[in-house]
C-alpha positions as CSV (number, residue, x, y, z in Angstrom):
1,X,191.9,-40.2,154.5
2,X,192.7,-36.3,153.0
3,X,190.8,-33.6,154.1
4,X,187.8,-32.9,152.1
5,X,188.6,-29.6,149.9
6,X,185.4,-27.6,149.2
7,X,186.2,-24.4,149.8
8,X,187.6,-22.1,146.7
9,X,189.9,-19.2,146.9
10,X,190.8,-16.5,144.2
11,X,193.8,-14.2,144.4
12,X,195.3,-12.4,140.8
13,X,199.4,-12.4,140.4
14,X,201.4,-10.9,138.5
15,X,202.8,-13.1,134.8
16,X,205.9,-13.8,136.4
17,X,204.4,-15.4,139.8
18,X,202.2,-17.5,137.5
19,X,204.9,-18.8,135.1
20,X,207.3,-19.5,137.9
21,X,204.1,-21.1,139.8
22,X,203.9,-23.2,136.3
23,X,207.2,-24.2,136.2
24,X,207.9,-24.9,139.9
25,X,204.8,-27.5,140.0
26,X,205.9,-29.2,136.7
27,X,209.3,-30.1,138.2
28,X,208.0,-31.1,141.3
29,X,205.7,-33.1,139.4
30,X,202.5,-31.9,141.6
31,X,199.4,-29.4,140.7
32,X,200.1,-26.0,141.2
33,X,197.1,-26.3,144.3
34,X,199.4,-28.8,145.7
35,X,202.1,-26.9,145.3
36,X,201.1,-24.2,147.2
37,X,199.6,-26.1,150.0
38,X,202.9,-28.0,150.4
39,X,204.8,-24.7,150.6
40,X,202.2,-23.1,153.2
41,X,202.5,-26.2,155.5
42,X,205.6,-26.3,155.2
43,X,206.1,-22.4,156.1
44,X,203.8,-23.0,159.1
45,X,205.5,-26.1,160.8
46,X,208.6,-24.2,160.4
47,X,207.3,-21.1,162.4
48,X,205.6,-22.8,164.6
49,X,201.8,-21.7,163.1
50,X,199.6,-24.4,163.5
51,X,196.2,-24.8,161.3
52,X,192.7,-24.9,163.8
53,X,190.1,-24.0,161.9
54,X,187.4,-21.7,163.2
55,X,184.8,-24.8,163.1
56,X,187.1,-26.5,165.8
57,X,187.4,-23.5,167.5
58,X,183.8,-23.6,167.8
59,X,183.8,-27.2,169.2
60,X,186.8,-26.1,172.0
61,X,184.4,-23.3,173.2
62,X,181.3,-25.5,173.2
63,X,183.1,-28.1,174.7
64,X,184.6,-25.9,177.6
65,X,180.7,-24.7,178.6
């Protein structure tokens, strides 16, 4: 099962990032969301950045005590 999305973010580009964002998700045929999230995890597995969100950072620490 996905993760559940429910949290919103809001960033302004310039025309040109938003056309090529457009255009990009089109011929990938995926949402321009999706496309994003595909490129970011892909970025991060290649660098070695791994996602552990502050929540499960908060179960590690209680956890530990």
């Amino acid at each position: 099962m996905a993760a559940e999305k429910n949290v919103s973010i809001s960033f302004r580009v310039t025309p040109e990032f938003k056309f090529l964002l457009e255009r990009a998700a089109a011929h990938e045929q995926r949402s321009q969301t999706n496309l994003l999230e595909k490129l970011l995890f892909d970025y991060c597995r290649t660098h070695g950045l791994s996602a552990n969100p502050p929540a499960a950072r908060e179960l590690e620490k209680a956890g530990a005590q």
